[in-house]
VEXDREN-2710 file (C-alpha; in Angstrom, 1 decimal):
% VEXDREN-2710
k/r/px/py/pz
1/UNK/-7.3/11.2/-12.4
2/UNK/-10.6/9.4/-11.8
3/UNK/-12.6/10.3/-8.2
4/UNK/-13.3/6.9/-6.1
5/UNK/-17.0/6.7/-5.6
6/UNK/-18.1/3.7/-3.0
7/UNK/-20.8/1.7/-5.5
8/UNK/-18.7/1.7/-8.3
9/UNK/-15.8/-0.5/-9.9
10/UNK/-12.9/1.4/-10.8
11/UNK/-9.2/0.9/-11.9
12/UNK/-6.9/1.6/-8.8
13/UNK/-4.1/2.9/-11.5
14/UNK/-6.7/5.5/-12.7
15/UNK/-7.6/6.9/-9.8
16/UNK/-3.9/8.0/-8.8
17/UNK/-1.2/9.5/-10.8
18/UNK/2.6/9.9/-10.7
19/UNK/4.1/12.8/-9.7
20/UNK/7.9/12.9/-11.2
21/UNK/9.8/12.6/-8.4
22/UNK/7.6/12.8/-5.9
23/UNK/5.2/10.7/-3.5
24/UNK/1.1/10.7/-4.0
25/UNK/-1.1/9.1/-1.7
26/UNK/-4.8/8.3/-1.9
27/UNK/-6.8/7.7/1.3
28/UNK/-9.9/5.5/-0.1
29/UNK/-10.8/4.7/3.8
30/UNK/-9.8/5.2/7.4
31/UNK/-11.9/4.5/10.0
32/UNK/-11.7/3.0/13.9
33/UNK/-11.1/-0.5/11.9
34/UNK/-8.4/0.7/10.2
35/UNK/-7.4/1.8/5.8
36/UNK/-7.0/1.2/2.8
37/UNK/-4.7/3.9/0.4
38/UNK/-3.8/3.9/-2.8
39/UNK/0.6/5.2/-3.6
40/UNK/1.8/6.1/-6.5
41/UNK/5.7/6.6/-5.8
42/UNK/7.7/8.3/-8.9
43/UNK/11.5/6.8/-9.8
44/UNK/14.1/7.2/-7.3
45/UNK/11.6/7.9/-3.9
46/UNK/11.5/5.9/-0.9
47/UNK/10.0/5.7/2.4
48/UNK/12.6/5.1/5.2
49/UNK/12.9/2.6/8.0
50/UNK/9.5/2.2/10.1
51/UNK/7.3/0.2/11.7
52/UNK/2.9/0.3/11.9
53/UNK/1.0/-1.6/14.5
54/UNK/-1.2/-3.4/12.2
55/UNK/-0.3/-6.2/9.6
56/UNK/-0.4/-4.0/6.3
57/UNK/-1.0/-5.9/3.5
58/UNK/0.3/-4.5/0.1
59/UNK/-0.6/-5.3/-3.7
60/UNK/1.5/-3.7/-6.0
61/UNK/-0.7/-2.8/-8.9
62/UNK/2.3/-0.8/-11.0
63/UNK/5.3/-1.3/-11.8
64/UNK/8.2/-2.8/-9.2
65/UNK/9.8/-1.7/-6.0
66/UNK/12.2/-3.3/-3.3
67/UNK/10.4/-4.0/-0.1
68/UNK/13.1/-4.3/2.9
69/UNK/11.8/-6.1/5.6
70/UNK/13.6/-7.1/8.8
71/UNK/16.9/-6.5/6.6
72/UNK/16.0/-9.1/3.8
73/UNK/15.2/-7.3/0.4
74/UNK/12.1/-8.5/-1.3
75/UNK/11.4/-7.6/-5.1
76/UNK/7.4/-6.7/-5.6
77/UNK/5.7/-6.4/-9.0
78/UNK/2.7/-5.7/-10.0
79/UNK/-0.2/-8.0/-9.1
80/UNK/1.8/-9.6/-6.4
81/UNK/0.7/-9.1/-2.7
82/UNK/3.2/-9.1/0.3
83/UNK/2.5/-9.2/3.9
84/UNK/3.8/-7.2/6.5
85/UNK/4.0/-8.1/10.1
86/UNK/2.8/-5.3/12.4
87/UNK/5.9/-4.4/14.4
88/UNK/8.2/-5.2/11.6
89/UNK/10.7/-2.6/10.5
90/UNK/10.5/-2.1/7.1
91/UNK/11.5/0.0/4.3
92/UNK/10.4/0.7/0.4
93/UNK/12.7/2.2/-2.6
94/UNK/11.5/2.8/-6.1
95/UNK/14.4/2.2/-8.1
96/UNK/11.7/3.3/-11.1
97/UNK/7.7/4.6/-10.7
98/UNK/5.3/2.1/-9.0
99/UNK/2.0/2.1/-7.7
100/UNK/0.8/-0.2/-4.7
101/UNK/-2.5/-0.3/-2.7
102/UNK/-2.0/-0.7/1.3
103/UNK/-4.7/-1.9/3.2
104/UNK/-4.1/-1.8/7.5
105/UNK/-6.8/-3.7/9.4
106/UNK/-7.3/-3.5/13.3
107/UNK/-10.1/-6.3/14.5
108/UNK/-10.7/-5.5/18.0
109/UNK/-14.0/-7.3/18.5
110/UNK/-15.4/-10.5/18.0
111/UNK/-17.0/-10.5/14.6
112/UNK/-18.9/-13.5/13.7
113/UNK/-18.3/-14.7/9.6
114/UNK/-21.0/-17.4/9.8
115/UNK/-24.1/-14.9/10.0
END
């Protein structure tokens, strides 16, 4: 497993590995604006029924997983991105290993782009 150094390109899948049957999560950043974390979920895990309060936008960069949102079951394979509503109830099952990057943003001031 590679260490995640700011500065530096680097392969999300070889910064985090599978654990058989197990769930491994990465925090690459969390701060007052929100984060970004790497998962690497092995076959058969799932996170149950939840909701955030921030968007989370996921990019699954391994592998497939079924993404349950607001009761409607949504297929996600790698190098697809997906949405999330904050609020939203939603749900994730590996039917086999998958890795995905989750990236939560909270913009509570007025930032101005055009500078």
């Amino acid at each position: 497993m590679a260490k995640f150094e700011k500065g530096k390109a680097l392969n999300p899948n070889d910064i985090i590995a599978y654990q058989e049957e197990g769930i491994v999560s990465m925090e690459l950043l969390h701060n007052e604006s929100g984060s970004i974390t790497l998962f690497a979920f092995g076959k058969g895990q799932q996170l149950s029924p939840h909701s955030a309060p921030l968007d989370a936008f996921i990019q699954a960069i391994d592998g497939q997983f079924v993404l349950t949102l607001d009761d409607e079951e949504h297929l996600i394979k790698a190098g697809e991105i997906f949405m999330i509503p904050a609020g939203h109830v939603h749900s994730l099952r590996a039917d086999n290993k998958f890795k995905m990057i989750i990236t939560m943003v909270s913009v509570k001031r007025n930032i101005d782009f055009k500078k």
